[in-house]
N, C-alpha and C positions, 0 to 999 in steps of 0.2 A: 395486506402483508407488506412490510416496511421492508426496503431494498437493503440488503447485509452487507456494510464494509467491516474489511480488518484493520483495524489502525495497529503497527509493531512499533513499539519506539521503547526503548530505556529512559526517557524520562517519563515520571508520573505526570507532573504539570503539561507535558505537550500530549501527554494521552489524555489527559481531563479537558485542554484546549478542542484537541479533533474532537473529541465525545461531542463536547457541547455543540459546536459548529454541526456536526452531522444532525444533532437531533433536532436543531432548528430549522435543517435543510428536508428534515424529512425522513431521514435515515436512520438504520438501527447501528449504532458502532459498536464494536465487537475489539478488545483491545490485547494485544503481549507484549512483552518485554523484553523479549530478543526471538533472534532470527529461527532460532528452536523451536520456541515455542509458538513463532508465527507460521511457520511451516505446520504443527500439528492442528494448529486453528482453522489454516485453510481446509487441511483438508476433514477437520469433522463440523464445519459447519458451511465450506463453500460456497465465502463470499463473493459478491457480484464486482466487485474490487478491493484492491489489496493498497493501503498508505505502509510506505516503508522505511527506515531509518536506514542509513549507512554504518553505523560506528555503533557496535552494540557490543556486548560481553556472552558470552556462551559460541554464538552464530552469525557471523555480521549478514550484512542485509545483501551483498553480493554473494554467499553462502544459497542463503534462504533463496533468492530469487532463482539462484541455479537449481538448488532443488526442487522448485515450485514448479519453475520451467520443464524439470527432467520426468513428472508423473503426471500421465494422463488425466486425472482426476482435478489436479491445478494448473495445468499449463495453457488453460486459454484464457484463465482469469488475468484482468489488467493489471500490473501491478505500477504504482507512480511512486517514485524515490523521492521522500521528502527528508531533507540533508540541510547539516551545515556548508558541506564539504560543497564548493562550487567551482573543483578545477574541472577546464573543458576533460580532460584527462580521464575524470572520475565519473564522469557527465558519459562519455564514449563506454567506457565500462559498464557504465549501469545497461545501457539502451543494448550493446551487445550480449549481456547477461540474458535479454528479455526483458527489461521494464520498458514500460509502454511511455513514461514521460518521467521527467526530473526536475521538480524541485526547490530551489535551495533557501532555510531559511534565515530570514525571519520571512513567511510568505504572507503575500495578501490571499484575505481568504476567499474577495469572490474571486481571483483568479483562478485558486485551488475549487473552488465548488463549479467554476465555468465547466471547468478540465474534468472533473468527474462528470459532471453532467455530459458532455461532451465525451469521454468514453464508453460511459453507459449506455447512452445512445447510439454510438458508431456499432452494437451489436458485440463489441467487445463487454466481457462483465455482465452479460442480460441475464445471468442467474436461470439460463436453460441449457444446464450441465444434465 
């Protein structure tokens, strides 16, 4: 059984980007479009990590991660802010919110795949909710 991320972004092209990367990495990507809909994704399929956008429409992703954070059922899942937005400012924000790491793009992806790899392993996200 293939390890469950959520990719939330508003854009389609960076959701079809993470898809592909995940599925070459191994992984099942599970993807929404804002902060709403990534909050119901978590919790009815409780991914072993969460990819998150900042600046979405409906729910932004400081929203979502608050909520994520506030229900036992997501709040231990990792979540990594992946963003345009790279002020140290918005960076503090996120990590205070509960995200586990930040981001900003345009990112390299084995960095981004180290960093999952690397939370999934740290026992954060091991998908034994």
């Amino acid at each position: 059984m293939k390890t469950v991320i959520l990719a939330v972004d508003d854009d389609p092209l960076m959701l079809k980007l993470i898809r592909d990367i995940g599925d070459k990495a191994g992984y099942e990507v599970i993807t929404a479009a804002d902060g709403k809909q990534g909050v119901e994704a978590a919790l009815k399929h409780k991914p072993a990590l969460i990819l998150m956008d900042i600046m979405m429409p409906v729910m932004d992703g400081y929203a979502a991660v608050g909520q994520l954070k506030s229900q036992p059922e997501t709040r231990d899942i990792p979540v990594i802010m992946l963003t345009a937005i790279g002020y140290e400012i918005n960076r503090a924000l996120a990590l205070n919110m509960g995200a586990s790491d930040y981001i900003t793009k345009p990112f390299d992806i084995k960095q981004l795949l180290a960093l999952i790899e690397s939370r999934l392993k740290s026992g954060e996200g091991d998908g034994s909710r």
